[in-house]
C-alpha positions as CSV (number, residue, x, y, z in Angstrom):
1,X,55.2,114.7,84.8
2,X,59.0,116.2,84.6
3,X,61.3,113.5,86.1
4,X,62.9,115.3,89.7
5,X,66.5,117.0,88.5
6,X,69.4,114.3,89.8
7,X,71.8,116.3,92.1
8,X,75.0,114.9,93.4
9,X,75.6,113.7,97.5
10,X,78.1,114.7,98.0
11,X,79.3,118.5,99.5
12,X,80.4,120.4,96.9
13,X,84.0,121.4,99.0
14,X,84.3,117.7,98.3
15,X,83.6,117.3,94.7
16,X,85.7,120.8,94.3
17,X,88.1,119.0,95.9
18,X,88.3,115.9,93.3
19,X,88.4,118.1,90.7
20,X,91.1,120.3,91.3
21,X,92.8,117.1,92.0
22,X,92.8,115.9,88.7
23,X,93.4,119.1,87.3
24,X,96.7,119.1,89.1
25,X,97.2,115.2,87.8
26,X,97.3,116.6,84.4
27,X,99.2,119.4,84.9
28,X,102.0,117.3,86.4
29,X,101.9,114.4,84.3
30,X,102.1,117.1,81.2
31,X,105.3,118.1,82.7
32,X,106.5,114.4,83.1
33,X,105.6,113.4,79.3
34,X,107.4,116.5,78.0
35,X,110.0,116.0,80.6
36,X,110.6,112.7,79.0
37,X,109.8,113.0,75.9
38,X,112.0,116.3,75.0
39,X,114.5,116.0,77.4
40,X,115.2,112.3,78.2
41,X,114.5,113.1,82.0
42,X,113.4,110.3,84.9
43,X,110.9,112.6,86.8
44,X,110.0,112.2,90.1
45,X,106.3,113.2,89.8
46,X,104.0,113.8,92.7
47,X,100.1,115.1,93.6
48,X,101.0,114.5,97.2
49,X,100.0,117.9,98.3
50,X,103.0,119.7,100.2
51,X,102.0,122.1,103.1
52,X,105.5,123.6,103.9
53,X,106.4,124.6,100.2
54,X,102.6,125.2,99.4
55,X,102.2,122.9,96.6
56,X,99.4,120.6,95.3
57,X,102.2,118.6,93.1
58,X,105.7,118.6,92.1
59,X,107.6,117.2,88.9
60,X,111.3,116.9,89.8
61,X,114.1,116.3,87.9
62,X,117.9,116.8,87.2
63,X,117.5,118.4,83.5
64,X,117.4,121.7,84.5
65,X,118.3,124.3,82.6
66,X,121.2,127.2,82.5
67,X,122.1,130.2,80.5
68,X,124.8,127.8,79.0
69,X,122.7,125.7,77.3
70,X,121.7,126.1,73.3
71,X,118.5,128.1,72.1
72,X,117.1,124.6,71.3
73,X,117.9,122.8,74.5
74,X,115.9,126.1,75.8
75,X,113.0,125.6,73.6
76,X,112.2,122.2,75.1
77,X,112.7,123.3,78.6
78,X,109.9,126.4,77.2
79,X,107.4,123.8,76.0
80,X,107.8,121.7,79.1
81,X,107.4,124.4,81.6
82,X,104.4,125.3,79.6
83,X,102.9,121.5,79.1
84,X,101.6,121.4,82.8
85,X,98.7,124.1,82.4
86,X,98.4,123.7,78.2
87,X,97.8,119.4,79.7
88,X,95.5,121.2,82.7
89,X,93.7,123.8,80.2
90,X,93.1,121.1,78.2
91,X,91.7,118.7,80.4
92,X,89.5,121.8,82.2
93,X,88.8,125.1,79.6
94,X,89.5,128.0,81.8
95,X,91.5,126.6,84.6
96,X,92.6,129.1,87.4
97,X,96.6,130.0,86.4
98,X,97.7,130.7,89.7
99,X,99.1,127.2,90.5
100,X,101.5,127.5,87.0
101,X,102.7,130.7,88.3
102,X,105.8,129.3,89.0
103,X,105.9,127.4,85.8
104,X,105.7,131.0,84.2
105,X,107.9,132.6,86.1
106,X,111.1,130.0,85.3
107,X,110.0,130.0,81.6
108,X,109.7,134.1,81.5
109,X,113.3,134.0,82.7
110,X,114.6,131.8,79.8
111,X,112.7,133.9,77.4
112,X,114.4,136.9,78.7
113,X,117.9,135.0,78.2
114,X,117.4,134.2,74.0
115,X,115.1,137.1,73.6
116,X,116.2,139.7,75.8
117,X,114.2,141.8,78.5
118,X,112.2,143.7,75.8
119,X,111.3,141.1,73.6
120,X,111.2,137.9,75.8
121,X,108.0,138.8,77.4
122,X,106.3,139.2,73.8
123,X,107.2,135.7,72.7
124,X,104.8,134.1,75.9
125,X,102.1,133.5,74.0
126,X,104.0,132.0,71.2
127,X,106.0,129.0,73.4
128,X,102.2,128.6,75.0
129,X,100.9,127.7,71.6
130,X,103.7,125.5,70.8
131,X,103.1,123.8,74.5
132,X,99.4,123.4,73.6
133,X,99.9,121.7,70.2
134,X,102.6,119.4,71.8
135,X,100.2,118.4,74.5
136,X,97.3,117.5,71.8
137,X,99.5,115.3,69.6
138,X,97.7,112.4,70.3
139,X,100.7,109.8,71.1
140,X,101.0,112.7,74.0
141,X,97.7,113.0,75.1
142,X,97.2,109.5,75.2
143,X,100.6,109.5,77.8
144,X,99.3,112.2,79.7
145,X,95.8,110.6,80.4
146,X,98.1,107.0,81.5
147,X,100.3,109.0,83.3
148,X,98.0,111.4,85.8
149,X,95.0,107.5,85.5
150,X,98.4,106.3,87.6
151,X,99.0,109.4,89.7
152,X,95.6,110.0,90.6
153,X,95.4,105.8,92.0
154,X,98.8,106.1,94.0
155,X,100.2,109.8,94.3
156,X,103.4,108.8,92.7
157,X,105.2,107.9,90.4
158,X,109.1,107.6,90.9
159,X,112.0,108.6,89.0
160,X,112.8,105.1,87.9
161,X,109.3,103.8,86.9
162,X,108.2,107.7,85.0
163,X,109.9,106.4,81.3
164,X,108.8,103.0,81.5
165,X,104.9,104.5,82.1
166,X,105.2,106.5,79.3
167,X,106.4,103.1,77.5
168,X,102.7,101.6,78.7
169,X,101.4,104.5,77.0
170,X,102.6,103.9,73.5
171,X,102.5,100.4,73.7
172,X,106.2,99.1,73.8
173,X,105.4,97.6,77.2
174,X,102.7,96.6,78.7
175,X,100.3,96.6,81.9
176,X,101.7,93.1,83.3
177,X,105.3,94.8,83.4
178,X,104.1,97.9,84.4
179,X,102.5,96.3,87.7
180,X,105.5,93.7,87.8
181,X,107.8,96.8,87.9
182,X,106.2,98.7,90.5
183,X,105.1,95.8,92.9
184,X,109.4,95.2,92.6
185,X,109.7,98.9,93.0
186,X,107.7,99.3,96.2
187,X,108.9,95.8,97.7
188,X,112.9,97.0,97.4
189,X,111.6,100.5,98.8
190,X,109.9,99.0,101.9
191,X,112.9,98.1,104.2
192,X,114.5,101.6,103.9
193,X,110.9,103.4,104.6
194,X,110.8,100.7,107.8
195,X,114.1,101.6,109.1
196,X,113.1,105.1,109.3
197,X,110.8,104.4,112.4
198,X,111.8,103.5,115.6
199,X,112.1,99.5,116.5
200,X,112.0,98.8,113.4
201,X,113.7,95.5,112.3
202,X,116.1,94.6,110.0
203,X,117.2,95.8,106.8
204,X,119.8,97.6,104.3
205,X,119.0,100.8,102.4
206,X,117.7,100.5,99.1
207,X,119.9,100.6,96.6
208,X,118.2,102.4,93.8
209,X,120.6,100.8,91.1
210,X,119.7,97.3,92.6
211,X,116.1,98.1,90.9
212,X,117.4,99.4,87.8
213,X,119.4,96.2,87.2
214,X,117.0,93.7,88.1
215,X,113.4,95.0,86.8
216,X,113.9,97.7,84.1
217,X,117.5,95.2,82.7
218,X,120.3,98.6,83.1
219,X,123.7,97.8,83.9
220,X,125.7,100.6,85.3
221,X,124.1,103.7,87.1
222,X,120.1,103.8,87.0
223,X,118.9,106.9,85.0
224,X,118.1,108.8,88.8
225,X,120.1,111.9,89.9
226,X,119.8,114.4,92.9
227,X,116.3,116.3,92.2
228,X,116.9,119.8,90.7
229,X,113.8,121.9,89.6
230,X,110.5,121.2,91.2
231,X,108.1,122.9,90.5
């Protein structure tokens, strides 16, 4: 007798809903490992969707890019606007595009700076592939899982903490100072979010270098800057 076909409890608007989810995990935390890796970024990384600006997620951070900058400086601002759906694609074969349609449109205009308006839009395919491989090298991949395993648990993942993730992720530090780092993190964060709301007791505002100099050892300014670029 055939054994009765399993089928899932829950709605499918639900599971839908935990799958585009992840999808958008990946895609962000492609951004934040090329971010980091290429550009030496802190990204501010989110899946927190965002109603006003339409979003499902956001990778901010101040290494944006100008006309200014050198063909090579361009080519790893390419790949990284292009790791968030290579990461997404890889993770889910066929994803829908139209949430990297901003992603394409920032990267088609630095294509049209080095290649010009004839030729940029012929070289698309060509920075994808290169986005693609970077994305599958497996010191990446292994990054990206870590980093969208953390996004998808808390929604975040701050400027400050994003490079030492990545650090968890190739194994130059491990999970003890990961959590040691964000437990700090969110305990020097909590008296500014309190004084926000009304009758709220006492505190100062957090001091974002204060974190830098006592969990991650900096001295001098912590590697955050006013959020340019999110996407």
């Amino acid at each position: 007798m055939a054994k009765p076909k399993r089928t899932s409890t829950r709605p499918r608007a639900v599971r839908d809903a935990e799958a585009k989810r992840q999808q958008t995990a990946f895609h962000e935390a492609g951004h934040a490992v090329a971010d980091i890796r290429l550009l030496g970024a802190s990204p501010h990384v989110t899946i927190v969707p965002n109603r006003k600006r339409g979003c499902l997620g956001s990778t901010s951070t101040d290494q944006g890019w100008d006309d200014h900058e050198s063909a090579g400086s361009a080519g790893k601002h390419l790949v990284s606007l292009y790791a968030g759906f290579a990461a997404e694609q890889r993770l889910a074969p066929g994803a829908d595009q139209r949430g990297a349609r901003g992603d394409f449109a920032r990267a088609q205009r630095i294509l049209v700076t080095l290649y010009g308006a004839k030729e940029g839009p012929r070289r698309v395919d060509e920075w994808r592939e290169k986005a693609a491989a970077f994305v599958a090298e497996p010191e990446n991949w292994r990054a990206i899982e870590r980093f969208a395993a953390e996004l998808l648990e808390h929604g975040t993942v701050d400027g400050q903490l994003s490079a030492l993730l990545v650090d968890v992720a190739d194994r130059k530090a491990n999970e003890a100072s990961w959590r040691a780092a964000r437990r700090q993190f969110e305990s020097m964060t909590r008296p500014a979010k309190a004084l926000t709301k009304p009758g709220a007791g006492r505190g100062r505002p957090f001091d974002r270098g204060d974190f830098g100099k006592k969990v991650l050892g900096e001295s001098g300014a912590p590697p955050w800057a006013p959020r340019r670029g999110s996407r």
